[in-house]
ZASEMI-923864 format. One record per residue (C-alpha): x, y, z; residue in three letters. Coordinates in steps of 0.05 Angstrom, whole numbers, padded with zeros to 5 digits, always signed. Each point is the difference from the previous one (the first is absolute). Layout:
XYZAla...
This chain:
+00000+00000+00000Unk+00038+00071-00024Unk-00048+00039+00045Unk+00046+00049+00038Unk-00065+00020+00044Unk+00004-00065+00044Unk+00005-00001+00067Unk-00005-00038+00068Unk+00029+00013+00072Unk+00028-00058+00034Unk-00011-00005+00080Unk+00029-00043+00057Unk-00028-00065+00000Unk-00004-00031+00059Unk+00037-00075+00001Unk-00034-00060+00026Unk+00002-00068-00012Unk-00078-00015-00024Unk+00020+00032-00064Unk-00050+00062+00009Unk+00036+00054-00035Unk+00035-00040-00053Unk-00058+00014-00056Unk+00007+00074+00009Unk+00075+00005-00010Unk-00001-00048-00049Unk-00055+00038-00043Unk+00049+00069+00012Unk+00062-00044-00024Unk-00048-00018-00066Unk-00009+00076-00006Unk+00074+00015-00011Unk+00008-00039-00051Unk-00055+00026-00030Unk+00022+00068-00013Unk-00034+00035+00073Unk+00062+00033+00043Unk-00004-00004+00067Unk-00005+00073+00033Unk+00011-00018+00072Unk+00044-00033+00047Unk+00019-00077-00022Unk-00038-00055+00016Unk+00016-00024+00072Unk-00026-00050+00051Unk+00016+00024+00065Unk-00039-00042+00056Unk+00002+00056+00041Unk-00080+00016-00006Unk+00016+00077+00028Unk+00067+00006-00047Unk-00031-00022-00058Unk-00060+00051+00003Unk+00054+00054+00014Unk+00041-00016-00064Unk-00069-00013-00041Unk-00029+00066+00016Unk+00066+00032-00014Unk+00015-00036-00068Unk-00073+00012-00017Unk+00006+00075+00015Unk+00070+00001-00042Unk-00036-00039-00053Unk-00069+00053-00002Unk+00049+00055-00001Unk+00037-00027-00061Unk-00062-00014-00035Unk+00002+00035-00062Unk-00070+00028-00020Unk-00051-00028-00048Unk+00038-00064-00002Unk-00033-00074+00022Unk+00018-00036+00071Unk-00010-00070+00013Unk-00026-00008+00075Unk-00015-00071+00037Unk-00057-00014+00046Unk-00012-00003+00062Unk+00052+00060+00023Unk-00036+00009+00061Unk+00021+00067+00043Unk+00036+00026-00075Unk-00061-00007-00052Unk-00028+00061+00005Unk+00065+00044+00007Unk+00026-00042-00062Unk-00049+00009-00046Unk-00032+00069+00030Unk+00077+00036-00026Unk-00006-00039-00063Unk-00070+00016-00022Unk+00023+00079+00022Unk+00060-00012-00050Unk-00054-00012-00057Unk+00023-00079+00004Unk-00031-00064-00033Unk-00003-00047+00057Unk+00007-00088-00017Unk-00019-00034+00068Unk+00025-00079+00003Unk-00050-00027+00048Unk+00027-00054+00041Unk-00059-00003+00058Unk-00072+00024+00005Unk-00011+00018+00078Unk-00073-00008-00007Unk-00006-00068-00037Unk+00046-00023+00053Unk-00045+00024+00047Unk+00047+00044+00035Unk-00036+00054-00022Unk-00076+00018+00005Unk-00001+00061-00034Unk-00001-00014-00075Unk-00014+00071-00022Unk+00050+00019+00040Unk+00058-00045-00038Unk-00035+00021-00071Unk+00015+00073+00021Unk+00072-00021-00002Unk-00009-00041-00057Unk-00034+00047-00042Unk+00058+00048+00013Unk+00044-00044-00054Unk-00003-00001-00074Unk+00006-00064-00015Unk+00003-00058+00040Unk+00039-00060-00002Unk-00052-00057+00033Unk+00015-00072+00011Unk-00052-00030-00055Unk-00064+00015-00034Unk-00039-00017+00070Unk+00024+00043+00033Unk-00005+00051-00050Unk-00076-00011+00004Unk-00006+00002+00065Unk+00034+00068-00003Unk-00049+00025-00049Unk-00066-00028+00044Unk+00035+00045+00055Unk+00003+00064-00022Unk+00066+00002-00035Unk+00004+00053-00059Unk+00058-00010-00035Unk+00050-00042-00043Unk+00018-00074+00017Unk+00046-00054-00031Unk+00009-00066+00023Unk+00064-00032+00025Unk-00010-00078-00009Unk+00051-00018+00049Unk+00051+00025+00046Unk+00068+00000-00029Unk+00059-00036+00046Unk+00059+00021-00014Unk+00076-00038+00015Unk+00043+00018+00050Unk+00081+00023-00023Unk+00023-00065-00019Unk-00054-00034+00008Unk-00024-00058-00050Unk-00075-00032-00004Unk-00004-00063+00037Unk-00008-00068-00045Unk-00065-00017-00014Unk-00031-00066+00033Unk+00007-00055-00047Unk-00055-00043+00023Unk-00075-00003+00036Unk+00001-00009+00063Unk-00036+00010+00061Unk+00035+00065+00037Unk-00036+00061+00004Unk+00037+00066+00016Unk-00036+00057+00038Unk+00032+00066+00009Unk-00017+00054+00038Unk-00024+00024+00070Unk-00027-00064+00032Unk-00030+00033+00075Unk-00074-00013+00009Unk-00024+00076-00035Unk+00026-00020-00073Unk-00001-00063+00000Unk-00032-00050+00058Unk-00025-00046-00051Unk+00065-00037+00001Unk-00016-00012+00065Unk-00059-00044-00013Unk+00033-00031-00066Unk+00008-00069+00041Unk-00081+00000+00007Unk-00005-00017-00070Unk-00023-00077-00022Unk+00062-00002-00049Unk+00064+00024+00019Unk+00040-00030-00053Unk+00049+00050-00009Unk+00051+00034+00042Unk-00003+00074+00011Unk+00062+00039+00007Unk-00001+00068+00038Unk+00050+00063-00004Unk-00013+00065+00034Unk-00004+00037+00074Unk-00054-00024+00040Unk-00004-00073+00013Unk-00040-00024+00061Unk+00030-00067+00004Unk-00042-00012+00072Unk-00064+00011-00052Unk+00019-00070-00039Unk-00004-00072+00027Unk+00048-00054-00009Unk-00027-00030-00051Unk+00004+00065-00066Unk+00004+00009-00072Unk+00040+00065+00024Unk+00069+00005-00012Unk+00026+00065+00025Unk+00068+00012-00029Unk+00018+00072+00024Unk-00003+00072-00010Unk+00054+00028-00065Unk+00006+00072-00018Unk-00033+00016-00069Unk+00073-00016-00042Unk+00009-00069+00039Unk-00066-00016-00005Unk-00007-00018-00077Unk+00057-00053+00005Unk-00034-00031+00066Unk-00066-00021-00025Unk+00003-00074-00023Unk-00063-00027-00023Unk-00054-00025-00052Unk-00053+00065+00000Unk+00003+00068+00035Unk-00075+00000+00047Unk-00032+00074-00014Unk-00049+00002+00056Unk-00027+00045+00052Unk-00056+00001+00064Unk-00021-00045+00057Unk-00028-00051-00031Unk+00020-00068-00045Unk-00058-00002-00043Unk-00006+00076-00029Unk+00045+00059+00012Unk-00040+00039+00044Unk+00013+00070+00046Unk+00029+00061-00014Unk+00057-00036-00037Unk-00036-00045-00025Unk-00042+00047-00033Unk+00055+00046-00020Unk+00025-00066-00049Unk-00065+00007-00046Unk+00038+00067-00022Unk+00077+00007+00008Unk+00056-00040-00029Unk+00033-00036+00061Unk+00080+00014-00010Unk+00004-00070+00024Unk-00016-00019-00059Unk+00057+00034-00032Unk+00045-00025+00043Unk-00028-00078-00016Unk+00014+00011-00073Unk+00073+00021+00007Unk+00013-00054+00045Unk-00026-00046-00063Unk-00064-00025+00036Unk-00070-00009-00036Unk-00046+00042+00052Unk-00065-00018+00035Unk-00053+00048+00007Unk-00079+00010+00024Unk-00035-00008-00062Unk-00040+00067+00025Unk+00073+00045+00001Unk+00010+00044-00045Unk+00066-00027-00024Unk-00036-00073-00016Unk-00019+00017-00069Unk+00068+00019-00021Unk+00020-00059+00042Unk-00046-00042-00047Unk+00021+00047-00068Unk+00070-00013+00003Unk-00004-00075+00029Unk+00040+00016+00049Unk-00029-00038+00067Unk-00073-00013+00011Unk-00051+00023+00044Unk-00045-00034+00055Unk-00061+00029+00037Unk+00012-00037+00060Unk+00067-00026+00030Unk-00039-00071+00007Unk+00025-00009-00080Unk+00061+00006+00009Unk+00022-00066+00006Unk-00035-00030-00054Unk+00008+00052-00049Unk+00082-00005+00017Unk-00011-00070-00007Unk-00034+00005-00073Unk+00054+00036-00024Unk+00042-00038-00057Unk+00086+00007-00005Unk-00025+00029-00071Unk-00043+00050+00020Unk+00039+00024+00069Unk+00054+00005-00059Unk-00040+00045-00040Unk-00014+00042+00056Unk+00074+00005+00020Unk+00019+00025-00073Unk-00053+00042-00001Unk+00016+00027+00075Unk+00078+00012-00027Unk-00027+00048-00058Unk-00041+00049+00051Unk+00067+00007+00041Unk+00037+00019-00052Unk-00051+00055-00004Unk-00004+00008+00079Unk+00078+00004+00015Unk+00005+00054-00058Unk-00051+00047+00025Unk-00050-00008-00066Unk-00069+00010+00036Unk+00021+00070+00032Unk+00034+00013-00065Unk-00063-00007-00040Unk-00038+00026+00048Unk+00039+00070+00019Unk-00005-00001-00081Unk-00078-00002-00007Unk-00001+00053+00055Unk+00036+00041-00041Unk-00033-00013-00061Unk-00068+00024+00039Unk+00035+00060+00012Unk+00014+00010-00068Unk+00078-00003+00012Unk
């Protein structure tokens, strides 16, 4: 992209091991090489929660400063305590505002005020939403403006880092990634209550009540990794996108909150190489089903049999087909295409 008008302002990103902050400075890494200069500070990850929301508000006030007039900024949300300073100087500066949307506060039911969000929402140009969903969903709620869909969340590799092999054979070990305490996820909790437990089901992430499982578990915990260990850590058959309390549906706030967003999770499966399984109710399970890359269930009661259906030929096919989407992933091509629609509804 030869646009000279392309900006975004890199902020301290606080580090922690359940991988949190590693979509947003991956999507501003995908923006450099992109053509979009970086006005602020570099990209940090202080743990410090107080030191990195001193050297954020100081890069972002360096970065609004430098803002040239008239030109385009590319912001992530949420940004919190920053939002409105951030894009308040811009739209003053005559700026065209992109917003990547990475979480909806209100369809994860952390917020109740949904005209409240679409204020902030409706202060963009365009934005950059997760998939055609959630883009409706915007539109039922009072949003005004331009939208593009994402697909999926890029991944990107760490400095000499290589993708993982891919598994070369079915098999019955399930990966789950992700927070695994009893508000995101207490289904796993009850995944031994199910009438076939033919499978083993690997977990990886903070959270782990170990006094919660008997002695007798399909649970494997294997550990907590930060985001560039993870990848290579995961050693399975399928990637398990799931959410909620319960085994048969995904249910609660989170649970709800699946029918829209793309899970990174599921990112994060397909770089590791591993055909994912999703809630044939997510939004991700038709691309899921498109791209025959996994399969979807409605209830975790299939699992076993539908893991046991599947044919060395046709786990095959879904591994091949699984390598071609990472190819896509590691390189950054969703945000790529995307940030290029966005600016093609601009009329840049």
């Amino acid at each position: 992209m030869q646009n000279t008008k392309l900006f975004y302002i890199s902020r301290n990103y606080k580090f922690s091991k359940n991988a949190a902050s590693k979509p947003k400075m991956d999507c501003e890494n995908v923006l450099s090489e992109i053509g979009f200069k970086n006005l602020g500070f570099q990209q940090s990850n202080h743990a410090s929660s107080a030191l990195g929301a001193i050297i954020s508000f100081l890069g972002i006030t360096k970065g609004l400063i430098r803002l040239p007039f008239s030109s385009i900024l590319c912001m992530q949300y949420p940004l919190s305590k920053f939002f409105n300073y951030k894009i308040g100087i811009a739209k003053l500066k005559g700026c065209k505002v992109v917003l990547i949307v990475h979480d909806v506060k209100t369809l994860m039911g952390k917020n109740k005020d949904v005209k409240k969000e679409m204020r902030r929402f409706n202060k963009a140009d365009v934005l950059i939403l997760h998939n055609q969903v959630m883009m409706q969903w915007f539109v039922e709620n009072g949003y005004k403006g331009k939208m593009v869909p994402l697909y999926l969340f890029d991944y990107l590799l760490g400095s000499g880092q290589n993708l993982p092999e891919s598994p070369q054979n079915t098999g019955k070990n399930v990966v789950f990634a992700g927070g695994l305490g009893m508000e995101k996820s207490a289904f796993l909790y009850k995944v031994d209550e199910l009438e076939e437990t033919d499978f083993m089901l690997r977990l990886y992430g903070n959270g782990y009540q170990k006094e919660k499982v008997g002695t007798s578990t399909v649970l494997d915990y294997q550990g907590v990794f930060a985001p560039d260990e993870v990848l290579d850590k995961l050693k399975g058959n399928f990637g398990l996108v799931w959410n909620g309390n319960a085994i048969h549906e995904c249910d609660g706030a989170f649970g709800k909150y699946i029918q829209y967003n793309n899970p990174h999770k599921t990112s994060l499966y397909l770089m590791a190489g591993l055909p994912v399984i999703v809630w044939d109710k997510a939004a991700v399970a038709k691309l899921v089903e498109q791209e025959h890359i996994g399969f979807t269930i409605s209830s975790l009661d299939e699992l076993s049999k539908k893991i046991n259906g599947i044919t060395p030929e046709s786990y095959s096919k879904m591994v091949c087909n699984v390598k071609a989407i990472r190819d896509k992933i590691t390189n950054g091509h969703f945000l790529k295409m995307a940030v290029g629609n966005a600016l093609e509804e601009l009329g840049e």
